[in-house]
DRENSETI-489587 format. One record per residue (C-alpha): residue number from 1; x, y negated, z; chain. Coordinates in pm, 1 decimal. Last residue first. Layout:
<atoms>
 num        x        y        z cadena
 NUM        X        Y        Z      A
...
</atoms>
This chain:
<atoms>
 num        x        y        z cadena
 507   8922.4    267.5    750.4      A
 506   9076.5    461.9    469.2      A
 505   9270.4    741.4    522.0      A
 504   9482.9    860.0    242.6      A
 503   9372.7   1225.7    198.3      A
 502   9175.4   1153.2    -82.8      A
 501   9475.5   1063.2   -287.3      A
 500   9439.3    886.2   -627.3      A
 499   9104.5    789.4   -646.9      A
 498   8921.3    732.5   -284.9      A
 497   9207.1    658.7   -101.5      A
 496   9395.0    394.7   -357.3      A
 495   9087.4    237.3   -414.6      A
 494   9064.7    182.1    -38.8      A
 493   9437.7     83.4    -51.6      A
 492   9390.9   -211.7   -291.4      A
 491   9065.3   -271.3   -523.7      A
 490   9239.1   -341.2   -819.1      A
 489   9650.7   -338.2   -724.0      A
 488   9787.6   -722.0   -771.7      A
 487  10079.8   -686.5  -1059.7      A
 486  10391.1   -915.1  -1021.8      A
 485  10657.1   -885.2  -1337.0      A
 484  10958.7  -1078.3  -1192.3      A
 483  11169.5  -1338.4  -1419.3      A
 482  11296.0  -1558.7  -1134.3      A
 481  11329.1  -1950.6  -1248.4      A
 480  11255.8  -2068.6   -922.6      A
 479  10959.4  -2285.2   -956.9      A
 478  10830.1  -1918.9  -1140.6      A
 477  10864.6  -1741.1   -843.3      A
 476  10686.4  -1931.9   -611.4      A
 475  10407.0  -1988.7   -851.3      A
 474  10407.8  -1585.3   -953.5      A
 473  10412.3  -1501.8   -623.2      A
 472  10139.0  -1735.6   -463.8      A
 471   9935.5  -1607.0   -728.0      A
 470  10033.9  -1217.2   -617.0      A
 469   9953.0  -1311.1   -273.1      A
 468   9614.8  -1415.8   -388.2      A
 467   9524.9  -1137.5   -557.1      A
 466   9649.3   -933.5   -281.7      A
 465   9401.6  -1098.2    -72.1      A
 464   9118.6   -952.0   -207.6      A
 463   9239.3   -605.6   -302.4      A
 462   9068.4   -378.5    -71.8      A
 461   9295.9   -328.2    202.4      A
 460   9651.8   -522.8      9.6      A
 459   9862.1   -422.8   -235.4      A
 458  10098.1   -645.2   -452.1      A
 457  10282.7   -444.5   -698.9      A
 456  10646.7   -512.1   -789.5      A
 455  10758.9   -405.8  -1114.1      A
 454  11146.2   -278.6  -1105.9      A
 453  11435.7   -322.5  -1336.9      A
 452  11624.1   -468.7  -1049.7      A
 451  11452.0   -501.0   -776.5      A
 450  11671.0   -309.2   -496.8      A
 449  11522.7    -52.2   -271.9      A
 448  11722.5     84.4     31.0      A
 447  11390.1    -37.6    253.2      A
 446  11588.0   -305.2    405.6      A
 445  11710.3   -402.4    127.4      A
 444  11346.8   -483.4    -23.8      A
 443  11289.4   -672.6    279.1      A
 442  11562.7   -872.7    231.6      A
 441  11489.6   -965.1   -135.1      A
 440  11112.6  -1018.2    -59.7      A
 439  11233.3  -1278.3    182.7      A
 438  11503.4  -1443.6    -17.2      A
 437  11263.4  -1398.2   -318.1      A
 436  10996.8  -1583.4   -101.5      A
 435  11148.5  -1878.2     56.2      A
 434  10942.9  -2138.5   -109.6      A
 433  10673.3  -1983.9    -27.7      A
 432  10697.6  -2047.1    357.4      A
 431  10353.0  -2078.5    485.2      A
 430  10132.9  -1892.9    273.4      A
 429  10334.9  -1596.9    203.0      A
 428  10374.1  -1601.8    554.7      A
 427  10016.6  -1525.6    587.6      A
 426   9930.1  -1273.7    316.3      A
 425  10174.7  -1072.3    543.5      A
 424  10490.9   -930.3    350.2      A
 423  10489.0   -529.6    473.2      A
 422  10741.0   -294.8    255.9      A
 421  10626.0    -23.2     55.3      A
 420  10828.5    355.7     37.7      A
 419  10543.1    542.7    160.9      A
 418  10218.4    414.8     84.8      A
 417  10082.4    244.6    440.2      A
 416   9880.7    341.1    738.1      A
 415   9749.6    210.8   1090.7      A
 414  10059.4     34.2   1166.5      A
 413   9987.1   -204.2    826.2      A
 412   9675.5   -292.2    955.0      A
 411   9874.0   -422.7   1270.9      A
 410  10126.9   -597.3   1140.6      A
 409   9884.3   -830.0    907.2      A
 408   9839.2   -703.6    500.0      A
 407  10010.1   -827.1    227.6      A
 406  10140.6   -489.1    137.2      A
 405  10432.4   -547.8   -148.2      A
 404  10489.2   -218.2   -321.8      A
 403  10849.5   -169.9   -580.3      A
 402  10728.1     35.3   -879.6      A
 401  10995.3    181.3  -1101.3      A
 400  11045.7    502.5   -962.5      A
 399  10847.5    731.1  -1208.6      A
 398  10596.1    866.7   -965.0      A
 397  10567.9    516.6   -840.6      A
 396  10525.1    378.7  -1152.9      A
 395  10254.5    664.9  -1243.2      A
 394  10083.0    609.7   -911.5      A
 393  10072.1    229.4   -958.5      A
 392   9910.0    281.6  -1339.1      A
 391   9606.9    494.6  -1120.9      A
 390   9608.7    258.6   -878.5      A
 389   9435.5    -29.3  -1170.6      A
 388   9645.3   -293.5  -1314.4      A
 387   9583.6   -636.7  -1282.2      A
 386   9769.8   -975.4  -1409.9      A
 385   9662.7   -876.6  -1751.4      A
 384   9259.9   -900.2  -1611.8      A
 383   9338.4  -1272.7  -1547.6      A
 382   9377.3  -1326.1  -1200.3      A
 381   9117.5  -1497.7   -939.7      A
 380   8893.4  -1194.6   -946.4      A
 379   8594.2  -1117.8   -699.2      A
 378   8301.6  -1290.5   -784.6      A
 377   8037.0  -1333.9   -478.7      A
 376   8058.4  -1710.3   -472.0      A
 375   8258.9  -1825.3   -706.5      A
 374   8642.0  -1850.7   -648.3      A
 373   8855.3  -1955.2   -418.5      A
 372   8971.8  -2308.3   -275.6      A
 371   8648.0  -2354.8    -62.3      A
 370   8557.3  -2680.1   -296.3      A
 369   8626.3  -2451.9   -589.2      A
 368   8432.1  -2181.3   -512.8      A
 367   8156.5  -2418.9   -400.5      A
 366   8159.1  -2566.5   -757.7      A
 365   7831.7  -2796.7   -686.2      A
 364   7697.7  -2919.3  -1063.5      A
 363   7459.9  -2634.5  -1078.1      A
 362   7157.5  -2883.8  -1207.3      A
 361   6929.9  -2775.8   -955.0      A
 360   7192.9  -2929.6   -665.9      A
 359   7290.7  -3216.2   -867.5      A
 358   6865.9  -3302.6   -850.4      A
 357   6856.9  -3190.3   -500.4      A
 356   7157.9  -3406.6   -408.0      A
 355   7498.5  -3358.5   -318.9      A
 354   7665.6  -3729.4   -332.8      A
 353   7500.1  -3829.8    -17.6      A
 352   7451.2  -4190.9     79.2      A
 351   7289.9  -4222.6    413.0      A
 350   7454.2  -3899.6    545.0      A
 349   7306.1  -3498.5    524.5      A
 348   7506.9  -3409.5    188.2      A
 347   7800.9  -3557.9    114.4      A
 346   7822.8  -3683.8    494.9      A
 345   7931.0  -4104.9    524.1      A
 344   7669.7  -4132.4    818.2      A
 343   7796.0  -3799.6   1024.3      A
 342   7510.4  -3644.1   1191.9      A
 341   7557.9  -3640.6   1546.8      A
 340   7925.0  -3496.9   1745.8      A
 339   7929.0  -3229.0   1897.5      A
 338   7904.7  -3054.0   2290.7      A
 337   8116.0  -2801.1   2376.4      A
 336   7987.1  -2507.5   2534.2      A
 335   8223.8  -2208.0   2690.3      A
 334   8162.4  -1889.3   2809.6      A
 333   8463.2  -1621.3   2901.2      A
 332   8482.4  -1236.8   2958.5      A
 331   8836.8  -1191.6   3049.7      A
 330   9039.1   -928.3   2897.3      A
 329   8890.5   -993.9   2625.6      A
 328   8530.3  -1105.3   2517.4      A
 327   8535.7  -1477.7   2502.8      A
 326   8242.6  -1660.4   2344.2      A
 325   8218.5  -2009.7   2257.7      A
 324   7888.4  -2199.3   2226.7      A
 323   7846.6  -2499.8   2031.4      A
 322   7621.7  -2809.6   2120.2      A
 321   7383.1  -3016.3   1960.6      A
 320   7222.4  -3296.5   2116.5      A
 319   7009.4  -3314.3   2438.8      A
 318   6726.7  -3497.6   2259.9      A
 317   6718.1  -3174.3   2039.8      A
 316   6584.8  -3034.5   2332.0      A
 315   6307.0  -3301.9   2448.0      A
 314   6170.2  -3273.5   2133.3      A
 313   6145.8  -2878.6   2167.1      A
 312   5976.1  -2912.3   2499.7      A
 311   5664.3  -3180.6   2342.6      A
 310   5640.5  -2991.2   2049.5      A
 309   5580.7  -2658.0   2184.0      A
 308   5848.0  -2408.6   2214.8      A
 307   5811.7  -2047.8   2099.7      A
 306   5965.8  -2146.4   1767.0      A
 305   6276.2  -2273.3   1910.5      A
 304   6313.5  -2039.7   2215.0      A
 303   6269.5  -1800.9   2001.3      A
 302   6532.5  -1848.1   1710.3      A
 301   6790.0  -1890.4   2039.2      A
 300   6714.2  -1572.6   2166.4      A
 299   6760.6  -1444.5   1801.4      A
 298   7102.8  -1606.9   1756.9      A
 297   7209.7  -1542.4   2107.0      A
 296   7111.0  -1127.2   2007.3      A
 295   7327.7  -1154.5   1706.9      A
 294   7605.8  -1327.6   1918.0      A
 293   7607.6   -995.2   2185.7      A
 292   7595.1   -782.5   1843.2      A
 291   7942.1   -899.7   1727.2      A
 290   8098.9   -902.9   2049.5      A
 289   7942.0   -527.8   2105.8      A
 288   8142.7   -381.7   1788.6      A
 287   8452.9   -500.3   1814.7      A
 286   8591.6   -715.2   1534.4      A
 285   8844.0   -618.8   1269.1      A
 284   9116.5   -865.3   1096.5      A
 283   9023.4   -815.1    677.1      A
 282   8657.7   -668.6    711.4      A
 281   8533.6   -843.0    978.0      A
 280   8643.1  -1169.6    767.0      A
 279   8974.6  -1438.7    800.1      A
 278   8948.2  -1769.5    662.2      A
 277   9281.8  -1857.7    507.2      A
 276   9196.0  -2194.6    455.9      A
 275   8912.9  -2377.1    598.4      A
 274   8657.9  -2566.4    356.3      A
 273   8677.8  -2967.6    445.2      A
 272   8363.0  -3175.8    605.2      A
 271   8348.5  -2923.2    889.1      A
 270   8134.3  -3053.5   1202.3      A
 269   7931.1  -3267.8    910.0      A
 268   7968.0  -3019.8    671.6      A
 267   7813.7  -2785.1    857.6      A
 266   7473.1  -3009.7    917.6      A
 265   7467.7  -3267.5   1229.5      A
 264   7130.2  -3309.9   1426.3      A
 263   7001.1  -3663.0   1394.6      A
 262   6696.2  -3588.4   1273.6      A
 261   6577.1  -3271.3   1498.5      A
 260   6905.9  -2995.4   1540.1      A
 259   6998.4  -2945.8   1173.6      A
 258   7271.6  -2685.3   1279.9      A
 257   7192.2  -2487.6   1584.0      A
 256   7521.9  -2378.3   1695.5      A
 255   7660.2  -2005.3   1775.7      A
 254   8010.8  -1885.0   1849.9      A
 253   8227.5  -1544.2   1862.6      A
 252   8555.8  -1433.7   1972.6      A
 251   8717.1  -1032.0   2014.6      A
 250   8804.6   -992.0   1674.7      A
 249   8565.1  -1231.6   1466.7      A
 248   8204.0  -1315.8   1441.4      A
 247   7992.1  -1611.9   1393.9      A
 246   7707.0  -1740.0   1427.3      A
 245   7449.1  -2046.9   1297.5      A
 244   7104.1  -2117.4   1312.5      A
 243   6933.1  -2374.1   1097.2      A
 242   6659.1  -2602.5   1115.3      A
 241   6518.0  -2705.7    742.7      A
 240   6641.1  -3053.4    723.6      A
 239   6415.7  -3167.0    455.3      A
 238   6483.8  -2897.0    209.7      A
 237   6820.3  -3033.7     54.4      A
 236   7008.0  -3010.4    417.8      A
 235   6830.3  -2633.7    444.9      A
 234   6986.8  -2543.9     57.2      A
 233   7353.9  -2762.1    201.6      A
 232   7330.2  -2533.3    523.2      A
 231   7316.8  -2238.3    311.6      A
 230   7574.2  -2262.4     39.0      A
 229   7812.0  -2450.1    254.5      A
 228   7759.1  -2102.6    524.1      A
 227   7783.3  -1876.6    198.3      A
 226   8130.9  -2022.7     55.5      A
 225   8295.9  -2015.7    413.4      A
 224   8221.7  -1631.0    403.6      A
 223   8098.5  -1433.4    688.6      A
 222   7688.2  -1427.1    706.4      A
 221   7388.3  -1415.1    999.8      A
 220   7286.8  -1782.1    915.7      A
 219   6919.7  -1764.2   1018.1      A
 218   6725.4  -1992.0    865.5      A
 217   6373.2  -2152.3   1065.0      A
 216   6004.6  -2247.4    961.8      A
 215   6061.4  -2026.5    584.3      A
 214   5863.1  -2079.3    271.3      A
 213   6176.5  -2298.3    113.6      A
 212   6475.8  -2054.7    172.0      A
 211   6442.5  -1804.8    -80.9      A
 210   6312.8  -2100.0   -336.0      A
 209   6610.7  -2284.7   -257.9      A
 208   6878.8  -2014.9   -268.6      A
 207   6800.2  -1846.9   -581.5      A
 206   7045.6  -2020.7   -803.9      A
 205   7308.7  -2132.9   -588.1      A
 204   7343.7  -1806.4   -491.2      A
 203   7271.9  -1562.7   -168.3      A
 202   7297.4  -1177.9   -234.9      A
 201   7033.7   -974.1   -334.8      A
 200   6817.3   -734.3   -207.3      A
 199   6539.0   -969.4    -76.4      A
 198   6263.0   -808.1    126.9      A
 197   6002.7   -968.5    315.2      A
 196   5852.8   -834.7    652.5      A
 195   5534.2   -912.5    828.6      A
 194   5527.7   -795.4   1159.9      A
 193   5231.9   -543.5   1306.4      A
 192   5428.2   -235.5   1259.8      A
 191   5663.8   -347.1   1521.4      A
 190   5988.0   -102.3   1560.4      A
 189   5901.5    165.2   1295.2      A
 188   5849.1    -94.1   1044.5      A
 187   6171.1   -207.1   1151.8      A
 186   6365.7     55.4   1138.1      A
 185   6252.4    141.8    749.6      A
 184   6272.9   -204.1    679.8      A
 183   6615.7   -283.0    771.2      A
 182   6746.8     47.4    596.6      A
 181   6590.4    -73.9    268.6      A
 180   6737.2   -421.4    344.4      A
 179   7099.1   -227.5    411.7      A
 178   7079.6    -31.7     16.4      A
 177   7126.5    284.9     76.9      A
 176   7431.2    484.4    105.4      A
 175   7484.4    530.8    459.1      A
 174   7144.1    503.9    577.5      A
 173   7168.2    756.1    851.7      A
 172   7214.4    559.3   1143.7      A
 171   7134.6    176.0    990.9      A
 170   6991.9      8.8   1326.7      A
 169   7362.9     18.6   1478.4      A
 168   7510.6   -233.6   1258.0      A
 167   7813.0   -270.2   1490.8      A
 166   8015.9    119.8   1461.0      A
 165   7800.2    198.9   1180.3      A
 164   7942.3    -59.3    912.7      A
 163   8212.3    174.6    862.5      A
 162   7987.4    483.2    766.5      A
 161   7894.1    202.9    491.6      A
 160   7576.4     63.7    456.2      A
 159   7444.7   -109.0     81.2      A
 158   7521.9   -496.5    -41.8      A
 157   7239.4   -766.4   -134.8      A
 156   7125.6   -857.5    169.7      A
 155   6860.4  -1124.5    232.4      A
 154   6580.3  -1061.4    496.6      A
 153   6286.0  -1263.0    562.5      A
 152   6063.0  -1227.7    889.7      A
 151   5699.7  -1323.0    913.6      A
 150   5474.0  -1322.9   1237.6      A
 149   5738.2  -1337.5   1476.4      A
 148   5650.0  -1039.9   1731.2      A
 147   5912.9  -1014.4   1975.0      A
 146   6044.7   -662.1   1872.2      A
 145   6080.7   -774.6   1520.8      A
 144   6348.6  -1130.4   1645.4      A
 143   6534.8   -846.1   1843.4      A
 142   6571.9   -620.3   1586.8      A
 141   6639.6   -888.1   1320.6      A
 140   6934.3  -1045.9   1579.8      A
 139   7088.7   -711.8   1620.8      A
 138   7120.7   -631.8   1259.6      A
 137   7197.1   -962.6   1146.3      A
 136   7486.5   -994.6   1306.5      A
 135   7666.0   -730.6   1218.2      A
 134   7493.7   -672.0    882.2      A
 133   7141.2   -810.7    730.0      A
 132   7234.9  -1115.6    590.6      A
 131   7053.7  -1393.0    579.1      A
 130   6778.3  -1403.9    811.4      A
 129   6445.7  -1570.1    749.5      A
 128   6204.0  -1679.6   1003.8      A
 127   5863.6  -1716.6   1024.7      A
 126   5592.3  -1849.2   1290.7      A
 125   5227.1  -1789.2   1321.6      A
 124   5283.8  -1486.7   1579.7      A
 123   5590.0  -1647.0   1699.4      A
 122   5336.5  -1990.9   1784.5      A
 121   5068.5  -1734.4   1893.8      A
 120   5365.3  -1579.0   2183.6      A
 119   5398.0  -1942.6   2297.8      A
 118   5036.7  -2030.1   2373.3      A
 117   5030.8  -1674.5   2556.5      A
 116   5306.5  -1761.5   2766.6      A
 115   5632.9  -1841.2   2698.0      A
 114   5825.6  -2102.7   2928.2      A
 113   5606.4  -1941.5   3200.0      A
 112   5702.1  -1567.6   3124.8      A
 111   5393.9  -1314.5   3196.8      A
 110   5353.2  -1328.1   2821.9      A
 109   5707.6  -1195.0   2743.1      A
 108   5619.9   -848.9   2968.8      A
 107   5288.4   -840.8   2798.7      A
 106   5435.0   -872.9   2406.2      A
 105   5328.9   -474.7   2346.1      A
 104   4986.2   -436.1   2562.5      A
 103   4828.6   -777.6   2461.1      A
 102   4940.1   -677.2   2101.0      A
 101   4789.7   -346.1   2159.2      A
 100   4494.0   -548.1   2212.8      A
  99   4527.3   -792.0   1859.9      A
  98   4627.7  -1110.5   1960.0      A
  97   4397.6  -1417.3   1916.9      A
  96   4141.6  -1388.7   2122.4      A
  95   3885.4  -1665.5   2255.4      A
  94   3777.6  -1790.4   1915.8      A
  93   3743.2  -1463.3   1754.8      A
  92   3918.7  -1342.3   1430.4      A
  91   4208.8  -1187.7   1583.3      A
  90   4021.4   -973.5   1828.8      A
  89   4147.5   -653.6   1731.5      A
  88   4004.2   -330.0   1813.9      A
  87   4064.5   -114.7   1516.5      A
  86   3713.4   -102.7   1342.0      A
  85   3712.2   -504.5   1420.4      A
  84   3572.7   -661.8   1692.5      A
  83   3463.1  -1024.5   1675.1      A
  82   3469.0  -1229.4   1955.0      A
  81   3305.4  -1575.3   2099.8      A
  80   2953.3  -1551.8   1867.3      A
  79   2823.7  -1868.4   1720.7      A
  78   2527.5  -2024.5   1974.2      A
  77   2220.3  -1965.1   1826.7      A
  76   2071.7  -2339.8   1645.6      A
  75   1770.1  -2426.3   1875.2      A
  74   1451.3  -2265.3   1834.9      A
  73   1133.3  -2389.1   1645.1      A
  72   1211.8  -2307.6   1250.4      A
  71   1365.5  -1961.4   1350.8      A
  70   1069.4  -1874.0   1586.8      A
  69    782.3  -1989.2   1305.1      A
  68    984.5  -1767.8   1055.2      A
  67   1037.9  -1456.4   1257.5      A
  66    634.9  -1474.0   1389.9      A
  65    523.3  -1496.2    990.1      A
  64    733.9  -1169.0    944.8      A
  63    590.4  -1015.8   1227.4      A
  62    239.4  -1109.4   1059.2      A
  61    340.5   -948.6    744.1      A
  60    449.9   -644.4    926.7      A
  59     93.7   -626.9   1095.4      A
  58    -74.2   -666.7    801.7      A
  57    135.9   -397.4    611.2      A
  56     33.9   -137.0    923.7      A
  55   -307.8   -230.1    894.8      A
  54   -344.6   -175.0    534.3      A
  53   -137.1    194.3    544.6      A
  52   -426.4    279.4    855.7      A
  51   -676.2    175.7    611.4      A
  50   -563.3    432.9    358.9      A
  49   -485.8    696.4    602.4      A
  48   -834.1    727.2    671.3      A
  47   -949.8    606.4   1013.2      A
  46  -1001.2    885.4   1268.4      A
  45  -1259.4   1059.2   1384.1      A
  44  -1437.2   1268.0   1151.0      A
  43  -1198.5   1384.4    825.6      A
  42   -901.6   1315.3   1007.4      A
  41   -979.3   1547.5   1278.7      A
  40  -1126.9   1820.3   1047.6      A
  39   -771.2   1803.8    873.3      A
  38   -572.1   1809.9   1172.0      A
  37   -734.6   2080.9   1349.3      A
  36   -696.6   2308.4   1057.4      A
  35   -372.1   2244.1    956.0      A
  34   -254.4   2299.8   1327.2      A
  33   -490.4   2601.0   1354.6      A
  32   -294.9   2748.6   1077.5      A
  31     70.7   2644.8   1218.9      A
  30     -4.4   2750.5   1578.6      A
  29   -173.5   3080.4   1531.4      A
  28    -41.3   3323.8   1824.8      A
  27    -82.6   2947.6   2044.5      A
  26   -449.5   3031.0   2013.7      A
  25   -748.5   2736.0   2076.5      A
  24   -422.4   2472.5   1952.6      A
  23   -503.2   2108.1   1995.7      A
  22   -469.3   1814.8   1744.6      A
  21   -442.6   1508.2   1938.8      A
  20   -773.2   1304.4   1901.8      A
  19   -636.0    900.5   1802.1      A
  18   -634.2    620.1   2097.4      A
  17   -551.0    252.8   2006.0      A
  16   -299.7    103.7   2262.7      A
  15    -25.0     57.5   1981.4      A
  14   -312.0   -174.8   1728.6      A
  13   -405.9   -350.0   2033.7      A
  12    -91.3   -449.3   2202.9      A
  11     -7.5   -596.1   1819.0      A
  10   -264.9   -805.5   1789.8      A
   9   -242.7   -955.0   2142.6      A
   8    114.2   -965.5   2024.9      A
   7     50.1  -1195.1   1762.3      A
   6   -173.8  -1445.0   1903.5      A
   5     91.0  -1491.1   2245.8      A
   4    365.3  -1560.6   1972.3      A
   3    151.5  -1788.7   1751.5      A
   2     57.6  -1972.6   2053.4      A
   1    413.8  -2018.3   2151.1      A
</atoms>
């Protein structure tokens, strides 16, 4: 303190000192007399500018003398409790942790109890990654953007189709381009302040545990049997990554959170054995809003989870995992069945598993084979001989030697067919083959075709299932000693449209 009072005594004195003003006799000759007056006032009166340049450096070193004796004496300054930045955001600050247009943009979740602003920082520090970016992924990445999870992964490796547009409604325009590109485009535009990561690919054994690793949740937005094993085995295999699950089909959907705490069951545990005959979007249709109502459950349901705090998520899983059933038409129905834990004896998940990480790196998991298909994301099952393309069914048609077999259900079939072909559903194929020339015989007849001297082509929508109708075929036929030559159609009636006759619609 006495340093303090000594210094500005010094300093009071050196500002108080009076120095003669220059003043002006005649105002006509301002800028002479002001040279003048100046100079014979400095030459007098006042110290010399030297001294005055001594006293001025003795007074800064003095003030620098009062700095250090302050700092050494005073108690540690308190650190500051917010940091601006040029744009306004607090994020650095102890008592702020949203941005202000943050504040602004999550507001009407903040005002929610369950939520709050603890919960809206756990989204904020949270990611998710969603695998597959179509009919349910669409609505559930919108919705998972627009709340403000810090990081969000996307995996898609196909493009939009005008078809896709009647479910995937954030694509409008895209048709074309590649559906992450899409997905980032609307995205950005929806919540600039989310991190997004882009994967244009599909899903493989090979890629799927580093994809998944970096991730707090999965979401399983996909439509083959192959993909759902693939993931749930990859979150299994990562310490029981959580998981959440929808589906998709006609006027039905359901949603379970696989991997639900420790004793949570995986996929394989509710469905130890691949379905068969596992129908998609693309093969038996699906209306539009069912599809997007269990997007938005899967994204409600990715919130909850990462908005919870420790305490109210243990408390959840506590109540065991559960399935929801949806019901669209004519009645809109809910249902929720409750299932069973993790089964001890799974492959995977169970006390002995026989998938491991180490079989896992190694490739030694055939899920083609365990879901009775192929691999994952290859589309033959026939040897190329076993395939012709439309343009060699056009020129047996045109030549009257081609006898068509459309595998596809009733009610594709009533939308549009090749003249002259006869409808055998992929189904019955499947469960009556013994009694398939008797079948393909009468339908033939019916038609006023006979098979003699004829190939039969097996046609389907886009030549999936016709490849394994024509299979079932060639078995069936060949138990029976029947000499027919099958041929599955490559890539089926949309091949057909876009080809051969563009004014075969496709749909």
């Amino acid at each position: 303190m006495g340093t303090s009072r000594s210094f500005m005594r010094k300093l009071d004195r050196a500002c108080t000192t009076s120095y003669p003003r220059a003043r002006h006799a005649n105002p006509e000759h301002h800028d002479d007399n002001l040279n003048k007056d100046s100079d014979n006032t400095m030459s007098s009166s006042d110290p010399s500018k030297e001294e005055l340049k001594a006293r001025i450096a003795e007074l800064e070193r003095e003030l620098e003398e009062f700095k250090s004796a302050a700092a050494s004496s005073a108690p540690p300054a308190p650190a500051p409790t917010t940091t601006t930045t040029p744009n306004g955001s607090y994020e650095d600050s102890n008592d702020f942790k949203l941005s202000l247009p943050e504040y602004l943009r999550y507001g009407r979740q903040l005002l929610l109890p369950p939520l709050g602003l603890s919960g809206q920082l756990r989204l904020k520090q949270s990611s998710v990654l969603v695998i597959g970016a179509g009919g349910l992924g669409s609505p559930a990445l919108m919705y998972l953007v627009g709340s403000g999870v810090g990081t969000v992964g996307v995996v898609d490796g196909d493009v939009v189709d005008v078809s896709n547009l009647h479910r995937q409604v954030m694509y409008g325009g895209c048709e074309g381009k590649a559906k992450v590109e899409g997905a980032r485009e609307y995205l950005k535009r929806l919540n600039p302040n989310v991190n997004l990561v882009i994967y244009e690919e599909h899903l493989t054994p090979n890629n799927s545990l580093d994809t998944l690793a970096p991730y707090d949740l999965i979401l399983d937005c996909t439509d083959t049997p192959l993909t759902r094993y693939l993931i749930s085995d990859t979150c299994v295999l990562l310490n029981r990554k959580p998981l959440i699950s929808a589906s998709a089909l006609k006027l039905e959907g359901t949603l379970t959170h696989f991997l639900k705490g420790k004793e949570g069951p995986c996929y394989r545990c509710i469905f130890p054995r691949a379905p068969v005959g596992v129908e998609t979007c693309g093969d038996s249709g699906v209306l539009g809003p069912v599809v997007g109502v269990m997007g938005v459950l899967q994204a409600l349901e990715a919130i909850k989870f990462l908005g919870l705090g420790e305490k109210d998520r243990k408390e959840q899983e506590q109540e065991g995992t559960k399935m929801l059933l949806f019901g669209a038409w004519p009645e809109m129905t809910w249902r929720s069945i409750k299932m069973r834990p993790r089964k001890k004896d799974c492959v995977v998940c169970g006390e002995n598993p026989t998938i491991t990480l180490e079989v896992f790196r190694k490739g030694e998991v055939d899920y083609g084979a365990f879901c009775g298909g192929v691999g994952l994301h290859d589309g033959e099952r026939l040897r190329r001989e076993e395939r012709v393309k439309v343009q060699e069914l056009k020129e047996a048609l045109d030549k009257g030697r081609a006898l068509v077999v459309d595998v596809r259900d009733e009610t594709q079939y009533g939308i549009t067919a090749l003249p002259n072909s006869f409808n055998v559903p992929l189904r019955t194929l499947q469960q009556d083959p013994d009694d398939l020339p008797a079948v393909l015989q009468e339908a033939g007849q019916g038609q006023g075709q006979g098979q003699e001297g004829k190939e039969i082509f097996v046609v389907c929508r886009y030549g999936n299932d016709s490849q394994t109708a024509t299979r079932i075929l060639k078995e069936g036929w060949e138990r029976e000693g029947q000499g027919f030559v099958v041929r599955d159609v490559i890539g089926g009636l949309d091949a057909w449209s876009r080809e051969v006759d563009g004014e075969f619609p496709r749909y």
